[in-house]
N, C-alpha and C positions, 0 to 999 in steps of 0.2 A: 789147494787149501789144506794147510794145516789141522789135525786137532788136536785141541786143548782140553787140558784136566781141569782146567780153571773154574769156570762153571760148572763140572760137576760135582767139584769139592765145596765149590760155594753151596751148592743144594745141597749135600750132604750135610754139610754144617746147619743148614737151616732147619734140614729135619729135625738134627739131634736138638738144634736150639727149640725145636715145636715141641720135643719129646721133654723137654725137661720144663719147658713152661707146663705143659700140659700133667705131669706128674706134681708142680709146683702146684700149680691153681685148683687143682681137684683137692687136693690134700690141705689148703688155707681157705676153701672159700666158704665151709662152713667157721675156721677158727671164731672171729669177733664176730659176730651176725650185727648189721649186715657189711661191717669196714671190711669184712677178708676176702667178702665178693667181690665190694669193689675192687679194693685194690691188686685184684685174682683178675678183674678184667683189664684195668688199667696195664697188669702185666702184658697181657694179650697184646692190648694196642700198644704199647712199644714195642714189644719183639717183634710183633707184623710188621709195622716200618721199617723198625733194623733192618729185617727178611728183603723187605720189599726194598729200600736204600742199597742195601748190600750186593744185590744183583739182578734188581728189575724181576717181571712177574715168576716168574721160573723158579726161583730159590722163593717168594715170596708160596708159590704153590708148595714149595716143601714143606715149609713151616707148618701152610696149614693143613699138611699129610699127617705128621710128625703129632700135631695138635689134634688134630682128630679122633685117627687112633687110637692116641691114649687115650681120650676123653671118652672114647667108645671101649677100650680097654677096662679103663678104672673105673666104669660104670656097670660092670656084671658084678655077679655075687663071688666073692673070693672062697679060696676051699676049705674056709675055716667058718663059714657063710657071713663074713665081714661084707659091710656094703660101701664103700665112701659115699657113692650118688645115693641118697636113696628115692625109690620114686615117688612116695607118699609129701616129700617134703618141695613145695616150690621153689625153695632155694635151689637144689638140685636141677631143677631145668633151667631155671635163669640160668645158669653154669653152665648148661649142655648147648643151649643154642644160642646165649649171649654171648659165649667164648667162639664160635664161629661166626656171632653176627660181626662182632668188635672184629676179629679178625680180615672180615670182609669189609669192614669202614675201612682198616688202615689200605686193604687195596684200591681203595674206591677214591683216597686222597690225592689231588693234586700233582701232575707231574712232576711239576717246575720245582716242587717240596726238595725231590731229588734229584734236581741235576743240578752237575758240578759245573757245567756252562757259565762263566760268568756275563754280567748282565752289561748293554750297552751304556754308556756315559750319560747321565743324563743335564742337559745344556739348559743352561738357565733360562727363565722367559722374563725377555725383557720388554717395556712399554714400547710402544710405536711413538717414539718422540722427534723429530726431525732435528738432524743434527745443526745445531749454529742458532736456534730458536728457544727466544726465552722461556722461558713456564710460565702456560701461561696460568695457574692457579697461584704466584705469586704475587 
């Protein structure tokens, strides 16, 4: 057995994609209170999917390394004592554990969401009418 870079470039990729959602949604999800959460979480849930579409649970757990981190990153006090999260304010934790809750829905979605299997034919249903027999509702 061969190994491949494949999946680990894939998880690389997911990280960095976690690292910049995660820079993105910290830094908008106070913008428009409360549109910049949402749509700071909304980001979440599609990059999870992407993550999780793009290479099954494994790049799916990069993401949410990559998102994490920063979120626990850009959650201390900066050396300028700048805050992004701050903790007095509840927006700030809806952010900290709604960005990993959302993140955890998109793994918790439906397999079949992402498989590229396509699906069997599906065959018409026809009545049980015996052939050579009039109708008889006619």
């Amino acid at each position: 057995m061969r190994f491949s870079w494949v999946p680990v470039a894939k998880t690389v990729l997911t990280v960095a994609a976690g690292i910049v959602v995660g820079v993105m949604g910290t830094t908008m999800h106070r913008s428009v209170q409360p549109w910049g959460l949402v749509l700071s979480l909304l980001l979440v849930l599609a990059a999870g999917a992407t993550a999780r579409a793009f290479g099954g649970l494994g790049t799916w757990i990069g993401f949410l390394v990559g998102l994490g981190l920063t979120v626990l990153v850009l959650s201390q006090e900066g050396p300028g004592g700048d805050i992004l999260i701050p903790s007095e304010q509840k927006l700030g934790l809806v952010w900290i554990f709604g960005s990993l809750g959302v993140a955890v829905a998109a793994m918790l979605l439906p397999r079949s969401w992402f498989s590229d299997t396509p699906r069997p034919a599906r065959t018409p249903q026809l009545p049980d009418v015996p052939v050579g027999e009039p109708d008889a509702h006619r």
